[in-house]
PDB file of N, CA, C, O and CB in Angstrom:
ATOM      1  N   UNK A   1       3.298   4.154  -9.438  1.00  0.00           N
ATOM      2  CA  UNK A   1       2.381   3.065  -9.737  1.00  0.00           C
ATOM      3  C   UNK A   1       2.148   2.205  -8.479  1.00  0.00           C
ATOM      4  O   UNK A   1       1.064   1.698  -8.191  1.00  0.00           O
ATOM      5  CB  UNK A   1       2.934   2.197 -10.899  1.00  0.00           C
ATOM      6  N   UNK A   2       3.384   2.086  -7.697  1.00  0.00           N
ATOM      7  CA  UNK A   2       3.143   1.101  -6.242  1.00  0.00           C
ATOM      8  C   UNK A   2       2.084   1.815  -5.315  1.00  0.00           C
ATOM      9  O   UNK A   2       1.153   1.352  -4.656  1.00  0.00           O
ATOM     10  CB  UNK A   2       4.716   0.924  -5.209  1.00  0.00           C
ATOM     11  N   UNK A   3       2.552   3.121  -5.493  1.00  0.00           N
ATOM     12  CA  UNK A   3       1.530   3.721  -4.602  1.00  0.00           C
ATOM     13  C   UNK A   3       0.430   3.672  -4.665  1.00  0.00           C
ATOM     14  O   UNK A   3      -0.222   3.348  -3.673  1.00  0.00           O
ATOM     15  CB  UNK A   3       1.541   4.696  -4.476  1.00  0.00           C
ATOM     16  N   UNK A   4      -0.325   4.059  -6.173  1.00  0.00           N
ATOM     17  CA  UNK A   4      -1.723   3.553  -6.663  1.00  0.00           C
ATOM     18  C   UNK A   4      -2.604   2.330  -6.177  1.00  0.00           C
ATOM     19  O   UNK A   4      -3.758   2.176  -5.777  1.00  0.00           O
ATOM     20  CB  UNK A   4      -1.549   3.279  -7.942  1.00  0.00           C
ATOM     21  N   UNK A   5      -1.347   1.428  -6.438  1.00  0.00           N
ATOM     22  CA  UNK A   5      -2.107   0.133  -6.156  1.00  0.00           C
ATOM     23  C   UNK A   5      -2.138  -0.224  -4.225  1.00  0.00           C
ATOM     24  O   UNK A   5      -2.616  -1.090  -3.491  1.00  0.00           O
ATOM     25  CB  UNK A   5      -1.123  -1.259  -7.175  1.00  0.00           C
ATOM     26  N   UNK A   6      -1.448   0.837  -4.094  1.00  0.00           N
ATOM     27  CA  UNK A   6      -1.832   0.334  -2.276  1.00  0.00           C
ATOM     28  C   UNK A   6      -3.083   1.011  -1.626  1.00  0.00           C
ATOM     29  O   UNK A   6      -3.878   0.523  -0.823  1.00  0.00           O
ATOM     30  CB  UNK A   6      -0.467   0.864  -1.076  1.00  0.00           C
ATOM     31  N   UNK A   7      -3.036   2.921  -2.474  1.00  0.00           N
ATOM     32  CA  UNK A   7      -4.183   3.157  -2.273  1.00  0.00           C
ATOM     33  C   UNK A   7      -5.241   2.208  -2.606  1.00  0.00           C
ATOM     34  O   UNK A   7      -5.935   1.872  -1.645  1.00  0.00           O
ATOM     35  CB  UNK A   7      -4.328   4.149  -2.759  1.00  0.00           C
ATOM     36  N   UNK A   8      -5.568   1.628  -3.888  1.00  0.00           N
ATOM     37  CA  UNK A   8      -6.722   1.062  -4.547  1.00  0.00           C
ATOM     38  C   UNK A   8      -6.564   0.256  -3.270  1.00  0.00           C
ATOM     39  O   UNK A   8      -7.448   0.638  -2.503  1.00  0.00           O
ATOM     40  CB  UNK A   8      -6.733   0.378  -6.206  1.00  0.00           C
ATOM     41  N   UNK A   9      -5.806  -0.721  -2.688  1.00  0.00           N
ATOM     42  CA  UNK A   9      -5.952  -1.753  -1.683  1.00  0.00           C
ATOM     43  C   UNK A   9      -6.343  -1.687  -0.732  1.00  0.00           C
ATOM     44  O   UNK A   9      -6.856  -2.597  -0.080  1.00  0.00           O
ATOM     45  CB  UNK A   9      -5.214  -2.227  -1.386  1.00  0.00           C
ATOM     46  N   UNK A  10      -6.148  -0.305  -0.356  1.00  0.00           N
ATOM     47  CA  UNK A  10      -7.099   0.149   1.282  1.00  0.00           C
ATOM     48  C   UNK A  10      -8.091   0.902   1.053  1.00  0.00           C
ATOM     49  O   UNK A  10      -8.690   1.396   2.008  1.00  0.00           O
ATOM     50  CB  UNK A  10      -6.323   1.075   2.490  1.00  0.00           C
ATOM     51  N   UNK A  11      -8.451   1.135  -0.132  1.00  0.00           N
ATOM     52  CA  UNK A  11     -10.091   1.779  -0.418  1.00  0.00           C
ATOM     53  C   UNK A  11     -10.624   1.150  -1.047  1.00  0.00           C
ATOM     54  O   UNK A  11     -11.778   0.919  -0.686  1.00  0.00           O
ATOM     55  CB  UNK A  11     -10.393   2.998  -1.040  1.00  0.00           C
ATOM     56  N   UNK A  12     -10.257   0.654  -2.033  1.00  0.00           N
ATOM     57  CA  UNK A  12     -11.349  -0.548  -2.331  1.00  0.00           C
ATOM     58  C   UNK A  12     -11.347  -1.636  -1.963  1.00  0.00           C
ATOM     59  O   UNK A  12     -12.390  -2.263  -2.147  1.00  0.00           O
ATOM     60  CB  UNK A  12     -11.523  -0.877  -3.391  1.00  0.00           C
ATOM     61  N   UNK A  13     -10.150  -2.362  -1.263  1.00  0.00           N
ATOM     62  CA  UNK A  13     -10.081  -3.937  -1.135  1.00  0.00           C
ATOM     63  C   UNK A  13      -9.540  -4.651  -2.348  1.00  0.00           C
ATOM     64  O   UNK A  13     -10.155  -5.713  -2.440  1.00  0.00           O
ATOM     65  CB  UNK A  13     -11.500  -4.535  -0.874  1.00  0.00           C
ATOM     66  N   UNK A  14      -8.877  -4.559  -3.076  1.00  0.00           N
ATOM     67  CA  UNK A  14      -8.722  -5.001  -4.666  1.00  0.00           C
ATOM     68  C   UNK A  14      -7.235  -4.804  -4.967  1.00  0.00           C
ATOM     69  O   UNK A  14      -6.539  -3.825  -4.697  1.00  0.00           O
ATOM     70  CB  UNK A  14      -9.698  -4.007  -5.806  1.00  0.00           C
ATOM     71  N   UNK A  15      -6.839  -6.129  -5.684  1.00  0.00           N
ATOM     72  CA  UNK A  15      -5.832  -5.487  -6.326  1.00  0.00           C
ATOM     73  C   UNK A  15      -5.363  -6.681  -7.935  1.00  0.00           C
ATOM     74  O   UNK A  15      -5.650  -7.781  -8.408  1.00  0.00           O
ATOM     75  CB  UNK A  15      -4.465  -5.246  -4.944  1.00  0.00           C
ATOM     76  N   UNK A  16      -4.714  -5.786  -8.132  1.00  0.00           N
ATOM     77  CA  UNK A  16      -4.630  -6.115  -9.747  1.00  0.00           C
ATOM     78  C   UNK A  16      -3.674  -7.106  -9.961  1.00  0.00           C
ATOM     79  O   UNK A  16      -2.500  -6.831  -9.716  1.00  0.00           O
ATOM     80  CB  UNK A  16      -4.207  -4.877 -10.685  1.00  0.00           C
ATOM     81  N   UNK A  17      -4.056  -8.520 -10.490  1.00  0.00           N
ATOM     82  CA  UNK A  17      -3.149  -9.423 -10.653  1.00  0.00           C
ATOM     83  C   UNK A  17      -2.275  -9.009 -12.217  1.00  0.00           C
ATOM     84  O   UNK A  17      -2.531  -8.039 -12.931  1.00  0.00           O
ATOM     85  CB  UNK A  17      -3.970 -10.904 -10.579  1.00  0.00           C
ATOM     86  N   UNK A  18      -1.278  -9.990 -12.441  1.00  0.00           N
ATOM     87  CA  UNK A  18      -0.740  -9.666 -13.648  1.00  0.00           C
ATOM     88  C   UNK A  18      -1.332  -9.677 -14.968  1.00  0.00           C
ATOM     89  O   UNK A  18      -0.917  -9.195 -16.022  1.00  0.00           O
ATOM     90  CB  UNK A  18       0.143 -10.307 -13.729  1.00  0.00           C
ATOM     91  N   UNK A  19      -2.505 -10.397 -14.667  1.00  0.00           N
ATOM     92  CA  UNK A  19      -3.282 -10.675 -15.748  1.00  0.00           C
ATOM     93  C   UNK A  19      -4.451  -9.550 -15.798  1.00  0.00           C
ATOM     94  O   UNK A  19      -5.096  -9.411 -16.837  1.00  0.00           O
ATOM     95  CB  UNK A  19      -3.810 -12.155 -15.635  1.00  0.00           C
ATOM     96  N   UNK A  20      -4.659  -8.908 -14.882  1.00  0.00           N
ATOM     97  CA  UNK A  20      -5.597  -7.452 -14.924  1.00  0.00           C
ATOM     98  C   UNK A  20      -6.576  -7.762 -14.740  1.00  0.00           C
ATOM     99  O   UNK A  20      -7.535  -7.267 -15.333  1.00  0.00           O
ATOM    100  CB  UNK A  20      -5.748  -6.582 -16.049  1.00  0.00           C
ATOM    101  N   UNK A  21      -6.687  -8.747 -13.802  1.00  0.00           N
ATOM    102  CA  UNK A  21      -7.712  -8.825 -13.189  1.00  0.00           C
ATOM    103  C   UNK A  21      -7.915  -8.374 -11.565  1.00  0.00           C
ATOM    104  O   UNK A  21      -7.071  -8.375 -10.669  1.00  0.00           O
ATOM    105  CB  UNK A  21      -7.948 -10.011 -13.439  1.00  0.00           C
ATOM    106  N   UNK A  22      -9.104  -8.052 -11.525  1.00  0.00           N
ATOM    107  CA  UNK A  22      -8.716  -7.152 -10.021  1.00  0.00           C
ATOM    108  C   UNK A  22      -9.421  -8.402  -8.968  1.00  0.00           C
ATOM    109  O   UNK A  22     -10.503  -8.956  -9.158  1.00  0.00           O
ATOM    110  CB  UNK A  22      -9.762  -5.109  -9.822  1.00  0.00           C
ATOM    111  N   UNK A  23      -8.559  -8.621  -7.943  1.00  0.00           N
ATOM    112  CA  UNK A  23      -9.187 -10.048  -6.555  1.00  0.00           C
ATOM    113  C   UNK A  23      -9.287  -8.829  -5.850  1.00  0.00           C
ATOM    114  O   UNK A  23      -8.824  -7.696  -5.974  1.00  0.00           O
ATOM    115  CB  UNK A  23      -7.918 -11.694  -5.618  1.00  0.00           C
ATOM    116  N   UNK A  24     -10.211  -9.555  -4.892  1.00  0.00           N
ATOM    117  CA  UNK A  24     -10.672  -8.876  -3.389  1.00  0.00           C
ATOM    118  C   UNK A  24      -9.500  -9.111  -2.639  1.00  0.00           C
ATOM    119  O   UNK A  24      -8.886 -10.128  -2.960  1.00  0.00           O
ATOM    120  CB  UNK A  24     -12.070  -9.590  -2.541  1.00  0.00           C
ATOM    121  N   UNK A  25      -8.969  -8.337  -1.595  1.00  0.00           N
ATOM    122  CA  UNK A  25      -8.130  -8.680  -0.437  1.00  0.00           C
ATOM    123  C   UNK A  25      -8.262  -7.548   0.087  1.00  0.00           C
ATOM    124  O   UNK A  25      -8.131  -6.399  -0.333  1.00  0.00           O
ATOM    125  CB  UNK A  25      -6.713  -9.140  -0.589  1.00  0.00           C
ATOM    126  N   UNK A  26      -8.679  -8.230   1.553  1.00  0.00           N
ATOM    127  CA  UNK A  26      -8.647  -7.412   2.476  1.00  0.00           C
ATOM    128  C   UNK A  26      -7.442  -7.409   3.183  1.00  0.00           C
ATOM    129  O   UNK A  26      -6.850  -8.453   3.457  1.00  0.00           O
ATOM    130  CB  UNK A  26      -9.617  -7.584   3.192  1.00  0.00           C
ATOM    131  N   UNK A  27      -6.864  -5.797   3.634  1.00  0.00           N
ATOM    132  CA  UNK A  27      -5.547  -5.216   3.839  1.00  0.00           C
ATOM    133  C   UNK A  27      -5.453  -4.867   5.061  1.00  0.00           C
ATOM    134  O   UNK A  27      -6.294  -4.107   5.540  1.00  0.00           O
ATOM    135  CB  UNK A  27      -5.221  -4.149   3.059  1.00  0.00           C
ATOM    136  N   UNK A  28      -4.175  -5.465   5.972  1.00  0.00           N
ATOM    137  CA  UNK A  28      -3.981  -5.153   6.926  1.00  0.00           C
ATOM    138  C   UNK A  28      -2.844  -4.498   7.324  1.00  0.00           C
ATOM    139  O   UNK A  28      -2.550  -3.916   8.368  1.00  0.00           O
ATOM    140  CB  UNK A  28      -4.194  -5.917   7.386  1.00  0.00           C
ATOM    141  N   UNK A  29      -2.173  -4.731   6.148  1.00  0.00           N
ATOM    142  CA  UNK A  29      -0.631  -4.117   6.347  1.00  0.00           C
ATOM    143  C   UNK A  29       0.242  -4.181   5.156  1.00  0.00           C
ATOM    144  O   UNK A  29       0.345  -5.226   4.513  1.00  0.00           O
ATOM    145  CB  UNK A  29       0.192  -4.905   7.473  1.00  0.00           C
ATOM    146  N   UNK A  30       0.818  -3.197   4.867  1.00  0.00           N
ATOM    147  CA  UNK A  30       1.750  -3.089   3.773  1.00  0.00           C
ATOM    148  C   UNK A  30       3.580  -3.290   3.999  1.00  0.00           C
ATOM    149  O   UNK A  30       4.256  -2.568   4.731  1.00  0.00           O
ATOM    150  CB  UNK A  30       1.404  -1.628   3.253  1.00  0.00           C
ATOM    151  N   UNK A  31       4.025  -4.267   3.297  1.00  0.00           N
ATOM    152  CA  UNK A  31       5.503  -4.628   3.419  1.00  0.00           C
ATOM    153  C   UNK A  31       6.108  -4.245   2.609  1.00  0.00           C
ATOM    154  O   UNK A  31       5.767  -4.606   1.482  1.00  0.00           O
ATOM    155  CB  UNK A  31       5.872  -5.780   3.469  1.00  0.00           C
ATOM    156  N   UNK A  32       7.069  -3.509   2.707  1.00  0.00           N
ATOM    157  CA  UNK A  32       8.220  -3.091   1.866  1.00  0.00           C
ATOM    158  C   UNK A  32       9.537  -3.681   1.748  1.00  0.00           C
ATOM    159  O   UNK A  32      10.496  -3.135   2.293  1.00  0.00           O
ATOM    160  CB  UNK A  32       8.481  -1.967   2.169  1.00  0.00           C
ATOM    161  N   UNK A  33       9.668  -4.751   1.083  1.00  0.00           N
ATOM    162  CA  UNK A  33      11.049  -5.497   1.295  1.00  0.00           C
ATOM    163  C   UNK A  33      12.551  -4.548   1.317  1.00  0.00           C
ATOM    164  O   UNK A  33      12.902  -3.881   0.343  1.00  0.00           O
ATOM    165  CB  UNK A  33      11.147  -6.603  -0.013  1.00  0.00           C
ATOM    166  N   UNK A  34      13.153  -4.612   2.298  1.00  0.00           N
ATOM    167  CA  UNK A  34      14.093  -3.593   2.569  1.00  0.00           C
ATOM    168  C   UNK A  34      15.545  -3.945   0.904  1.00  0.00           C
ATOM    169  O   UNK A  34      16.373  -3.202   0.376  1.00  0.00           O
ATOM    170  CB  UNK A  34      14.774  -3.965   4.677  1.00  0.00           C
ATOM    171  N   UNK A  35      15.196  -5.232   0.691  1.00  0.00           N
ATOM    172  CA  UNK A  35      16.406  -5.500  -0.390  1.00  0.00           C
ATOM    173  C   UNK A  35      16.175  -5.101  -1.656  1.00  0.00           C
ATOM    174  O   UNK A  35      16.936  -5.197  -2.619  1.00  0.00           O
ATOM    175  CB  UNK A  35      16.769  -6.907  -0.566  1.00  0.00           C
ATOM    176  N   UNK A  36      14.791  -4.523  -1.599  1.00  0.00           N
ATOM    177  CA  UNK A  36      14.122  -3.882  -3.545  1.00  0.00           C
ATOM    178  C   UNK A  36      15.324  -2.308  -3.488  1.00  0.00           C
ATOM    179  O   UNK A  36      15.861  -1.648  -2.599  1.00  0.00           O
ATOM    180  CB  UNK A  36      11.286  -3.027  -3.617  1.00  0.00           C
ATOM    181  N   UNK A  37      15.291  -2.293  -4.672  1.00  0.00           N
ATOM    182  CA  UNK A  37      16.011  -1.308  -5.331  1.00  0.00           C
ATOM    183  C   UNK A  37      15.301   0.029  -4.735  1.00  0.00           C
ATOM    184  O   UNK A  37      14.111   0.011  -5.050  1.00  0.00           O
ATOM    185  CB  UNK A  37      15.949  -1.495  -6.995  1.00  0.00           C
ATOM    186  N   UNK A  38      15.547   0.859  -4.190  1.00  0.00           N
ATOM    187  CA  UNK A  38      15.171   1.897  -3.736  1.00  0.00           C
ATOM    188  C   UNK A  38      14.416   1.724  -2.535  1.00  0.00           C
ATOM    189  O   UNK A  38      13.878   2.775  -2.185  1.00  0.00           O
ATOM    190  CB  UNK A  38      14.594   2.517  -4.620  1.00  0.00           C
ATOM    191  N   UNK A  39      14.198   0.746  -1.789  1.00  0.00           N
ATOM    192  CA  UNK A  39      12.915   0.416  -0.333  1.00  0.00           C
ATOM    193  C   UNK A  39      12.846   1.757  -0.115  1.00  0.00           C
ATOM    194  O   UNK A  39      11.824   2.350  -0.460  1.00  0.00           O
ATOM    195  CB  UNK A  39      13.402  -0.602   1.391  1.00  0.00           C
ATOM    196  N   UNK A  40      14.077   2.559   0.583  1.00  0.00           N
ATOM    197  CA  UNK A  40      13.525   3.889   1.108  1.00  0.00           C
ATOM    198  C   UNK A  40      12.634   4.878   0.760  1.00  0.00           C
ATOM    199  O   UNK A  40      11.609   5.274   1.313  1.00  0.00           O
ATOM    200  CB  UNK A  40      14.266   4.493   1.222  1.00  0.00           C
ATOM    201  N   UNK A  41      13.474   5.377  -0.750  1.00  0.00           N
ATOM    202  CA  UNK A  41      12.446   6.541  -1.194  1.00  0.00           C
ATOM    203  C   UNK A  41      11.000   5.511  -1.581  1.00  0.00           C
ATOM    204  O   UNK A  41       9.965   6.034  -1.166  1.00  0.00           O
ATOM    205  CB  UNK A  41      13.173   7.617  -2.836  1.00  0.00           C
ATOM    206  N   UNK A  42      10.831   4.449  -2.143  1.00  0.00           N
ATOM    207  CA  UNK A  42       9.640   3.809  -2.474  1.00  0.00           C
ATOM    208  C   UNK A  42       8.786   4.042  -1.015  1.00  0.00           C
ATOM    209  O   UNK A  42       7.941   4.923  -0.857  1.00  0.00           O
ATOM    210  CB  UNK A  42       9.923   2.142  -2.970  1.00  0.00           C
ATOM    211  N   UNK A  43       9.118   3.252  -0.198  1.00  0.00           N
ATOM    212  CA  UNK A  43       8.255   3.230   1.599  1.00  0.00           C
ATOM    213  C   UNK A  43       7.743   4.943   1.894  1.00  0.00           C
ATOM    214  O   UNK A  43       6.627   5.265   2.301  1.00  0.00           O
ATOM    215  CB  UNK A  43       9.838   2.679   3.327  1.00  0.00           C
ATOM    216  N   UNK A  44       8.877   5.888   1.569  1.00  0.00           N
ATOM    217  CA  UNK A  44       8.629   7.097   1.661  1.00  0.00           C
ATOM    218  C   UNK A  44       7.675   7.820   0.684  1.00  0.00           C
ATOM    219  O   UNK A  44       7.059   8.821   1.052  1.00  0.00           O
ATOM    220  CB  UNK A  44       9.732   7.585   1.672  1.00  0.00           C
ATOM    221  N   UNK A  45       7.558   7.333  -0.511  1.00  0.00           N
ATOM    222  CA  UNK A  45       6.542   8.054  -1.903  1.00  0.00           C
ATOM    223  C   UNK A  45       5.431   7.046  -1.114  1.00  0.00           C
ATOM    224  O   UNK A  45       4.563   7.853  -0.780  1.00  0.00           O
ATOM    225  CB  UNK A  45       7.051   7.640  -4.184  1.00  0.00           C
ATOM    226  N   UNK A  46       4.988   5.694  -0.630  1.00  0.00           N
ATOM    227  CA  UNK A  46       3.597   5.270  -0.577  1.00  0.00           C
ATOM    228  C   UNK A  46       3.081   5.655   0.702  1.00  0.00           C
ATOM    229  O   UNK A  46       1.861   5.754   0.827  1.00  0.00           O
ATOM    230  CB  UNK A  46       3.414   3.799  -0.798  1.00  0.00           C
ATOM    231  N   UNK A  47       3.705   5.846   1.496  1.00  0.00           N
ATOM    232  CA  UNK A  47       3.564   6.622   3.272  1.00  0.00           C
ATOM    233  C   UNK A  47       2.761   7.784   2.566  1.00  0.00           C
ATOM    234  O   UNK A  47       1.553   7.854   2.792  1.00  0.00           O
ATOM    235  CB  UNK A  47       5.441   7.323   4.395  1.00  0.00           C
ATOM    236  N   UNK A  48       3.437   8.818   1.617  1.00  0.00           N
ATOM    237  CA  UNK A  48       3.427  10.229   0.810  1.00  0.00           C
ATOM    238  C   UNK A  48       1.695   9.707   0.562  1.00  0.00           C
ATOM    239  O   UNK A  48       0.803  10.145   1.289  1.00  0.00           O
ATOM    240  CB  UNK A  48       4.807  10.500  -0.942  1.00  0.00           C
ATOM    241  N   UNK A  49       1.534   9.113  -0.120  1.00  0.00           N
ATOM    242  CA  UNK A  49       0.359   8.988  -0.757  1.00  0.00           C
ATOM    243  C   UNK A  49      -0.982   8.693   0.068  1.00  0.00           C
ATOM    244  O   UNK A  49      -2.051   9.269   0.266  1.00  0.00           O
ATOM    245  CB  UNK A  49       0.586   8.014  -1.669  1.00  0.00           C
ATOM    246  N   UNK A  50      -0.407   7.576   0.418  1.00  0.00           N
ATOM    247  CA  UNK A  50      -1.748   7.285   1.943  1.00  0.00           C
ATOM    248  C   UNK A  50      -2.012   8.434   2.547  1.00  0.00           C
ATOM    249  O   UNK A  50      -3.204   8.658   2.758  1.00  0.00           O
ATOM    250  CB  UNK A  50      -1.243   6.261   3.426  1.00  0.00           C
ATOM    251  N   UNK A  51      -1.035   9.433   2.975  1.00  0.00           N
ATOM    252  CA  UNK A  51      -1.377  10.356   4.130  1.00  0.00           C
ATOM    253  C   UNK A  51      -2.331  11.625   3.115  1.00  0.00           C
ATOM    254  O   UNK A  51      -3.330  12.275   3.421  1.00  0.00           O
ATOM    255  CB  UNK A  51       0.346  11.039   5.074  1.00  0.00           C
ATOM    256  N   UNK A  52      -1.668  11.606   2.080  1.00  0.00           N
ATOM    257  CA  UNK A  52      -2.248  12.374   1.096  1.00  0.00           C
ATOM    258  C   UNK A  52      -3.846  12.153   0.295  1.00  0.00           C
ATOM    259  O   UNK A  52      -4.519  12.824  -0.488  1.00  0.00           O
ATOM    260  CB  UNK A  52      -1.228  12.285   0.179  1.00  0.00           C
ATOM    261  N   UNK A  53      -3.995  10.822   0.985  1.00  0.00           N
ATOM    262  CA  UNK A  53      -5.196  10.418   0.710  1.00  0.00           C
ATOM    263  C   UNK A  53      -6.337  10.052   1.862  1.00  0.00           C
ATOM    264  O   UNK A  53      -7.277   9.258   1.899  1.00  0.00           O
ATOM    265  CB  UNK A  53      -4.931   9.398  -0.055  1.00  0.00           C
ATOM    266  N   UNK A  54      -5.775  11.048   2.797  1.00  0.00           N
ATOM    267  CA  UNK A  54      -6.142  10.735   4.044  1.00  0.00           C
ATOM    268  C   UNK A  54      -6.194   9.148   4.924  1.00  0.00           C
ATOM    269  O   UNK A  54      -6.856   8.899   5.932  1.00  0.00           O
ATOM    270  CB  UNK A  54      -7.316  11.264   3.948  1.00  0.00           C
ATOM    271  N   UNK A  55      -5.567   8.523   4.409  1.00  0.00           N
ATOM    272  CA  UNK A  55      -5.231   7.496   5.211  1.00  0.00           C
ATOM    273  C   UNK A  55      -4.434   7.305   5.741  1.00  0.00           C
ATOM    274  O   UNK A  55      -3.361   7.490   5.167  1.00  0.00           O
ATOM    275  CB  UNK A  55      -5.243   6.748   4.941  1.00  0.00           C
ATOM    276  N   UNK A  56      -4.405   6.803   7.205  1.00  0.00           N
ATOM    277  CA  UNK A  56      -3.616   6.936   8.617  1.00  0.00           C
ATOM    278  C   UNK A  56      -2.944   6.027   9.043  1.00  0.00           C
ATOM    279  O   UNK A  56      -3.420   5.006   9.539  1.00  0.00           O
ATOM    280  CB  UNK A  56      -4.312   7.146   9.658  1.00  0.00           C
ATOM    281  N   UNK A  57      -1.046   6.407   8.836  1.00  0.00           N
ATOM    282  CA  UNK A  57      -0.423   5.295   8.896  1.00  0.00           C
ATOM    283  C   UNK A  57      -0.265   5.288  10.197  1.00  0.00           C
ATOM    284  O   UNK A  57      -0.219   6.311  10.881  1.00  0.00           O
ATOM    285  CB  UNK A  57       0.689   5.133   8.126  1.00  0.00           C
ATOM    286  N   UNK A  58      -0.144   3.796  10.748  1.00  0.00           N
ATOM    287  CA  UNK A  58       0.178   3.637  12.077  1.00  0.00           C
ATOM    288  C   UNK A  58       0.991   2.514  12.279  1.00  0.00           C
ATOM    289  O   UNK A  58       0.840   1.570  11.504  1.00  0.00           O
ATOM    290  CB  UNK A  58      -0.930   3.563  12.858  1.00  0.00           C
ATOM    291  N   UNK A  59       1.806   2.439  13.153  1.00  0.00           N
ATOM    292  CA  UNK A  59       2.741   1.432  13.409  1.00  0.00           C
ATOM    293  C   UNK A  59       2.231  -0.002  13.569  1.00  0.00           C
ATOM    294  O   UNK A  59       1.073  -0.035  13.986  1.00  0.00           O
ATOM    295  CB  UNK A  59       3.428   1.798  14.549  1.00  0.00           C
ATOM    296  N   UNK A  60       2.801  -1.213  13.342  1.00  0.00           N
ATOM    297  CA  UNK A  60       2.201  -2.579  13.797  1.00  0.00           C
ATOM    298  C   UNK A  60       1.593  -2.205  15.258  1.00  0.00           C
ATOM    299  O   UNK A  60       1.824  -1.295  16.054  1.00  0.00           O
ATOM    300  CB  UNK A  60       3.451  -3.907  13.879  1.00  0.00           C
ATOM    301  N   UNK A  61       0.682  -3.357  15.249  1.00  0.00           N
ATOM    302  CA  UNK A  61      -0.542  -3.216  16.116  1.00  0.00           C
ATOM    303  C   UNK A  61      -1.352  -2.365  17.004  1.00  0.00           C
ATOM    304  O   UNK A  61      -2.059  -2.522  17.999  1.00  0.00           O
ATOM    305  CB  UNK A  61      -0.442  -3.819  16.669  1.00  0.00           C
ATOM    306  N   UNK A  62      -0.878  -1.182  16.071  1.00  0.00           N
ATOM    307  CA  UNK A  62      -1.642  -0.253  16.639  1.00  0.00           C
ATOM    308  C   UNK A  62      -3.337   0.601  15.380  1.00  0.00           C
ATOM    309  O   UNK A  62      -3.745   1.750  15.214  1.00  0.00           O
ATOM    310  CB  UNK A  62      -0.196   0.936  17.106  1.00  0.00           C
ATOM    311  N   UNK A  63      -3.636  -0.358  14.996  1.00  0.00           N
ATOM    312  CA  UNK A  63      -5.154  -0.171  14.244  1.00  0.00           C
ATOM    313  C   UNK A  63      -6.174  -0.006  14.793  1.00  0.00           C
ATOM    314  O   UNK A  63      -6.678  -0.710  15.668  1.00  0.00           O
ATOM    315  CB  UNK A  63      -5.597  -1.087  13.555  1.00  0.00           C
ATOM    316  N   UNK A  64      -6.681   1.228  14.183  1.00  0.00           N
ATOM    317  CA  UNK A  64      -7.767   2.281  14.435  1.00  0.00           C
ATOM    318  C   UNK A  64      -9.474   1.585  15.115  1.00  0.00           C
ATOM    319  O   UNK A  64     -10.406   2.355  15.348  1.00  0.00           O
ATOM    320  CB  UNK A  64      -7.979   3.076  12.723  1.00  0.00           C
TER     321      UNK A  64
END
């Protein structure tokens, strides 16, 4: 589901508040808090997905 919503965030600009409503935000970078329950495999399944969705991860300040 995290992954979904990061794709939706870098292709559409949008993302879904708790109330289901979708705001505009434009995305510059995705944070993975290292203290959430799983950071690794999570950072590793949404990396999985972007690349799988052809979108190109790149390190801080290095944008396309």
């Amino acid at each position: 589901r995290v992954a979904e919503r990061v794709i939706r965030m870098v292709e559409e600009g949008k993302v879904q508040s708790i109330e289901g409503d979708l705001i505009d935000l434009k995305v510059d970078s995705i944070c993975v808090h290292g203290d959430t329950p799983g950071a690794v495999e999570l950072a590793r399944a949404i990396r999985g997905s972007l690349e799988g969705a052809g979108i190109a991860v790149l390190p801080m300040g290095k944008f396309l």
